[in-house]
N, C-alpha and C positions, 0 to 999 in steps of 0.2 A: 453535501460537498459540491462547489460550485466553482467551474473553470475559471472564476478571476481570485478566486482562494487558492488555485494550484497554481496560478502564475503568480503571485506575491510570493508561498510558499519557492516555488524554484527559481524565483530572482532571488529572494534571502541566502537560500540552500549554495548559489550559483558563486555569491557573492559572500558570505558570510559573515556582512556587517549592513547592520538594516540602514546605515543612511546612503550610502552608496545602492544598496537595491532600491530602496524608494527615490532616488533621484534617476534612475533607469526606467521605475513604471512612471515617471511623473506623479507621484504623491507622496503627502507626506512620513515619516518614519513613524507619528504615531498613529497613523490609518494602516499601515504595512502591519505593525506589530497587532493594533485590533485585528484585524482578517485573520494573522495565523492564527490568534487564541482561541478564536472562533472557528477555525479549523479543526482545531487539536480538540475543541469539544464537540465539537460535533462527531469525531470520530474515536474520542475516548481515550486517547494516548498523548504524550508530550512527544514531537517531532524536533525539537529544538531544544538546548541547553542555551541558557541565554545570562551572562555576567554586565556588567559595564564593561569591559574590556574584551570579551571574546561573545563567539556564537558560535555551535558544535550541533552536527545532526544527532541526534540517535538513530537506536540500531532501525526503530520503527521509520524516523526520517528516513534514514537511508534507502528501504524500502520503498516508501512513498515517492521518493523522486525518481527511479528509474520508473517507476507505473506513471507517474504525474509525467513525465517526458513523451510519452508515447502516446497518451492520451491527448496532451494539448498537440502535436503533433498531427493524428489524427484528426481531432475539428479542428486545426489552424486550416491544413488541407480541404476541409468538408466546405468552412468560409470561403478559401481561395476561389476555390472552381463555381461555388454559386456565383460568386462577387463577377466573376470572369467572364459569366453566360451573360449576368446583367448588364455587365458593361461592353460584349459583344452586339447587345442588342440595342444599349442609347448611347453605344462610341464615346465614352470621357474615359480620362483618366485621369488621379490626382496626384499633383506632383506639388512635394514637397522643397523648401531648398533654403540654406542658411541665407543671410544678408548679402555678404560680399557676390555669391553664385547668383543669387535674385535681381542685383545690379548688372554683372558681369556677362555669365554665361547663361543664363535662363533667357535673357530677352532673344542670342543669336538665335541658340537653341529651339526656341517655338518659332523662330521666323520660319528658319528651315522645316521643320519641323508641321506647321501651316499649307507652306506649300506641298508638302507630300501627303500631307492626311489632314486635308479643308473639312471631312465629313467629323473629325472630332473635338468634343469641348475638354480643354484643356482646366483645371479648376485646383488654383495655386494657395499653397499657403507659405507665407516666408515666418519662419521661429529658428530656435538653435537645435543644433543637435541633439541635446539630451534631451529636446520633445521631440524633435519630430521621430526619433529610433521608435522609442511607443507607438507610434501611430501604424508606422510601417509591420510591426506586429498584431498590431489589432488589428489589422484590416482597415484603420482610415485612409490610409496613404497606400499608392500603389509605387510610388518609386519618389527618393529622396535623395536632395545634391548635398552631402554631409562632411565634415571633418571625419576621418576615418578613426572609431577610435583603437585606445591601447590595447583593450582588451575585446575583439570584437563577440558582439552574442550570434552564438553556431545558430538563429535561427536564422539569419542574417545571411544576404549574399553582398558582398561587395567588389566594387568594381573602380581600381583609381583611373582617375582621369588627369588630373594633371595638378603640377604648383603653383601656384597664386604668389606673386611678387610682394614683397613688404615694400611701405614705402612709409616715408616721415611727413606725417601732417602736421603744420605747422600756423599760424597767424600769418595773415598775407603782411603784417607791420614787422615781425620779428626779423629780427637781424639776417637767419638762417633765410630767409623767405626766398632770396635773387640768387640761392646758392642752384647749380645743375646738380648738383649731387651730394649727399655728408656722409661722414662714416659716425658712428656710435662714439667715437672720441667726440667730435662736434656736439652730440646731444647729452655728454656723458653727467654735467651738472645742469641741465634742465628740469623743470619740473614734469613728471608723467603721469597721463592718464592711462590707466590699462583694462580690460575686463577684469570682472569678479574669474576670478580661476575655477571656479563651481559650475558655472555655468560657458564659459568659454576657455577650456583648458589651453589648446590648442596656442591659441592668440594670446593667452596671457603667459604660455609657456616660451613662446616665440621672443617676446620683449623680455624676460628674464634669461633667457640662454643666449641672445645675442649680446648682452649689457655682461655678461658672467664671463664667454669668450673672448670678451675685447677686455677683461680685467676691471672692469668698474661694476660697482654697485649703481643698481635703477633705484631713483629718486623718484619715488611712487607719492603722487599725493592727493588723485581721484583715482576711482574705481566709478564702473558704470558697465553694465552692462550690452545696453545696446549701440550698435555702429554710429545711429545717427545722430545719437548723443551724446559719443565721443565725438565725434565729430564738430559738434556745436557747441562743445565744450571749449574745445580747440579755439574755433573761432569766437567765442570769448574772451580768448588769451590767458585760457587759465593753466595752459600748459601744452607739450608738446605729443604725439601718439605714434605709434605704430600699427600700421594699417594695412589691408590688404590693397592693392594697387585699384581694383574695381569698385572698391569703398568712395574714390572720388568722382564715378559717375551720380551719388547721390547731393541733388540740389543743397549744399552749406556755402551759401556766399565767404567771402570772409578767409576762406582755406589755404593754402597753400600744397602741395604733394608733392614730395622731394624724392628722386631714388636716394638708395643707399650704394656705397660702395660695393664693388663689386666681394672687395675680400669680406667685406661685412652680412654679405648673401647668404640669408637661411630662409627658404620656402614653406608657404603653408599648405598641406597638401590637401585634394580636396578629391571626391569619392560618392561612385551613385553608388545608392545602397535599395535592396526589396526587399521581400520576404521568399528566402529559401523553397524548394518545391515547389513551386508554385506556377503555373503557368497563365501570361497573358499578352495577345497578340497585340495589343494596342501601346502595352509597355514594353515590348520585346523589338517593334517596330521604333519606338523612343530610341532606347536603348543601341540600336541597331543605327542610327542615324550619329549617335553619339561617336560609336566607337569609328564612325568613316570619316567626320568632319574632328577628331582629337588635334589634331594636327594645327588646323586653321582656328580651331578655339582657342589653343594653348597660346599661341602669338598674341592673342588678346588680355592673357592673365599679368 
């Protein structure tokens, strides 16, 4: 029995639909379901009733996951505090952070941040939410700029910070382009680009409840995952996006950035997130720096 078979096993348990826990450990549904089988024999009992349509613990699951909970629990804690000495002694810390925070608030963030603690290396990685939460449980990441999600995981601390502005990126040719401002009636027969909702709920949730509020159906006719591909999509002219406001400090010639109206205002909110119990001074002092300058960030979203 091996700690990354009790954490598949208690995402599944957690979740009790293995494509949703495997998009939480970052792998796939059918590496998830190999691990438990290999679980379950090596320990000789079925932990799970498994249909096409459902998944049920049994009595022995049920078991196993309040022991699996304490244990990963235990060496998640046993990691924290070594990881904690070692990065006391070579000062970094890794921070992770969605696209829009990567452009937006990350760069104010290490200015400040630079000037108060020059003795540490700082070592970034920008991906979506549904990696970087993984990471910050294994111990890759020591602190993450995230979409907070629906359901958050209890190993998880999180912390809001503040809403990020939507805004319409547009074609600098398109008619809309000289507009100060549009409301979602102006984009309502345009073509849209949006994210995959699998990987960016959030943002793709955002363009479908503001086009639903205003009573019209989104005219969806790319999907794309990443910002700077919407983006370049945009400037293509292959259609119009919904974006977060700090999306257009990323170099796309070509763009246009419109607000929206004010009655058309719905935010995306954004959220550091670590690993629960855990302590460390290098992220604590981050964090700490975070929560005095909230104020003077947020003018920026």
């Amino acid at each position: 029995m091996e700690l990354n078979q009790l954490r598949c096993f208690v995402a599944a348990a957690d979740e009790l639909h293995f494509g949703r826990a495997a998009q939480r450990l970052d792998i796939l549904p059918s590496a998830l379901g190999r691990t438990i089988r290999l679980l379950e024999d090596d320990l000789g009992t079925r932990l799970m009733t498994r249909t096409t349509r459902s998944v049920a613990l049994t009595d022995d699951g049920a078991v196993l996951l309040r022991e699996a909970r304490s244990l990963l629990a235990l060496a998640d804690g046993i990691a924290a505090r070594i990881r904690a000495r070692g990065r006391r002694e070579a000062a970094t810390i890794r921070v992770g952070a969605i696209d829009s925070a990567a452009a937006g608030l990350l760069p104010m963030l290490l200015h400040d941040f630079r000037a108060r603690r020059p003795d540490v290396t700082v070592k970034l990685t920008e991906e979506k939410t549904i990696r970087l939460l993984p990471r910050l449980l294994s111990g890759r990441l020591d602190l993450a700029l995230v979409r907070p999600p629906e359901k958050p995981d209890r190993r998880l601390e999180f912390l809001f910070l503040l809403h990020e502005t939507p805004v319409v990126a547009v074609a600098e040719r398109h008619p809309l382009a000289s507009r100060k401002r549009v409301s979602i009636a102006d984009i309502a027969d345009q073509p849209l680009i949006v994210p995959e909702r699998r990987s960016r709920p959030h943002s793709h949730d955002l363009t479908m409840k503001l086009f639903a509020r205003a009573g019209f159906q989104a005219r969806v006719v790319q999907l794309a995952d990443e910002k700077q591909t919407i983006v370049n999509l945009v400037a293509a002219e292959l259609g119009v996006a919904i974006v977060p406001r700090w999306t257009s400090r990323m170099a796309v010639r070509g763009v246009r950035y419109i607000p929206l109206t004010t009655a058309d205002m719905k935010r995306l909110p954004l959220a550091a997130a670590w690993a629960r119990g855990t302590r460390d001074p290098v992220r604590d002092d981050m964090l700490a720096m975070l929560k005095a300058s909230l104020k003077r960030y947020a003018k920026e979203a």
